[in-house]
N, C-alpha and C positions, 0 to 999 in steps of 0.2 A: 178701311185698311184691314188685312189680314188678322194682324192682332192686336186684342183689346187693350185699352189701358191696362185693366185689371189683369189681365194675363203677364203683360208686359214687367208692371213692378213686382208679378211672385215670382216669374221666373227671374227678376233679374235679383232678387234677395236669394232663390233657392241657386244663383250660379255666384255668390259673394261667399255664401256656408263652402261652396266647390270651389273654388278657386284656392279660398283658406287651406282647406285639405291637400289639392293637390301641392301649393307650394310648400306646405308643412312636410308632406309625403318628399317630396324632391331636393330639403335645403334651400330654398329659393327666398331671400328675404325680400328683395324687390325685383317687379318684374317691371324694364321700364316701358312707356304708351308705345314706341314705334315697335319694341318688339310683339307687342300682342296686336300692331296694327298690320306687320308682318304676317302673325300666323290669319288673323281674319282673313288677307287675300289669299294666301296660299289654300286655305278653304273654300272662298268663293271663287276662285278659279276648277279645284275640284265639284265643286256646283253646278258652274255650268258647262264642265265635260259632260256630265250626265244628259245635256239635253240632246247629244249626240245628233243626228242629223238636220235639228233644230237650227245646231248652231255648226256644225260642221259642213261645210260645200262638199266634202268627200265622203261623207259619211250617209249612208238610205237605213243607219239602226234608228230604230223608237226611241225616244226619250225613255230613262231607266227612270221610272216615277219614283219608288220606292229608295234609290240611291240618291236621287236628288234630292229626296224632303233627309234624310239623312247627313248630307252634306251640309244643306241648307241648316241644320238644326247646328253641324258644326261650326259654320259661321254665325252663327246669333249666339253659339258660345263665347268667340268670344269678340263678338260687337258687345253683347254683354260684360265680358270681363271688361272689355274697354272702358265702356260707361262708368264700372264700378274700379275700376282704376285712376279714371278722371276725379270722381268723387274724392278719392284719396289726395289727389293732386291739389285739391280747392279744398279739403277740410271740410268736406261736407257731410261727416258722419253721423251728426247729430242727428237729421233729419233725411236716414235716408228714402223714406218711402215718397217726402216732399222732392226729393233732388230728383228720383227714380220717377214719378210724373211730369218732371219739368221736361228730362231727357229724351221721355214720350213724345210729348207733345214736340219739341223739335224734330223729332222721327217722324210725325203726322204733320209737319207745316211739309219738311223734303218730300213724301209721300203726294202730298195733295198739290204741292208745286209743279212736281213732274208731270203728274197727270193733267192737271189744266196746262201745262205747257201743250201736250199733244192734241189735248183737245181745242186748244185756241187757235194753232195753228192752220191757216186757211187753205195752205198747198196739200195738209195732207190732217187724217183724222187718226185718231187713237187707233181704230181697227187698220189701218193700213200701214201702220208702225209694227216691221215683221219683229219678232221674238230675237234675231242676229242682231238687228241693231241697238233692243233693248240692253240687250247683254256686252254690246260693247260698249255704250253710254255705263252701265254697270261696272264694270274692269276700271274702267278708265278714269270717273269722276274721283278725283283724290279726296275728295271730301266723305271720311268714313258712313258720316249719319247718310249723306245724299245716297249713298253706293248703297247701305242696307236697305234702305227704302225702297229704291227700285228696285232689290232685290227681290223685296216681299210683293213689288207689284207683278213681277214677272211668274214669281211662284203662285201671285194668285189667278194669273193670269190662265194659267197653267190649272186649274181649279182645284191648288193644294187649301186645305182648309185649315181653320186655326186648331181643332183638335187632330189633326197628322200630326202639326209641330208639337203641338204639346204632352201627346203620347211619345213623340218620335226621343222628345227630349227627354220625359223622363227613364224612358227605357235605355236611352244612351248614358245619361247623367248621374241617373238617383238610385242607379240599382248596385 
């Protein structure tokens, strides 16, 4: 998968420090799970505008690489804050670098689920599963962890690598 554990739980502690800030910055004492589940898609639909004739039938423009790991870093904003939202929800601050691998590893069972789905399937194989219909199985699956997972399969698919996201992110986030 795209990214590592160990990437996974320092960004998701360095977007807990961000989160703090921006609702401190805004008056915001709580933000409730649907809303930040709202802003995720409205991100991951700006995501995969980017794949532009990819995903669009009308469209013969390039994939805009550089707007899509940008995007893309917007929705793991806040798939992230989600995560670190939920944690608040279940009390789980004690421990969160332990709650923050657990959350992983349900992101790598979605990940690794989807992909043996297409590679099981005997009518057709992983390479012949076009990029359209990945991203519409993406949009679609309401199940946030499912939807980011293929997210990142699709960006990897795409040969975004974990250090784009991880520069992408702190030059968006940390600066």
């Amino acid at each position: 998968m795209i990214l590592s554990e160990q990437t996974f739980i320092e960004l998701a502690g360095k977007q807990e420090v961000l989160d703090a800030k921006i609702k401190a910055a805004n008056n915001v004492a709580d933000l409730p799970l649907r809303r930040i589940e709202l802003y995720y898609r409205i991100e991951l639909a700006e995501c995969l505008n980017e794949l532009k004739g990819d995903f669009k039938h009308w469209s013969n423009k390039p994939m805009r690489r550089a707007e899509f790991i940008e995007e893309l870093v917007d929705a793991l904003h806040f798939y992230l804050s989600y995560v670190y939202h939920m944690a608040e929800s279940y009390d789980a601050q004690d421990d969160m670098p332990g709650y923050y691998q657990e959350e992983y590893r349900y992101l790598e069972e979605g990940y690794r689920f989807y992909v043996d789905v297409l590679l099981d399937d005997e009518e057709r194989c992983l390479k012949e599963t076009t990029k359209h219909e990945i991203a519409i199985s993406i949009i679609t699956d309401m199940n946030l962890y499912n939807s980011f997972a293929k997210l990142l399969y699709l960006a990897e698919s795409y040969g975004i690598k974990e250090q784009d996201i991880i520069d992408t992110y702190k030059r968006k986030n940390l600066s």
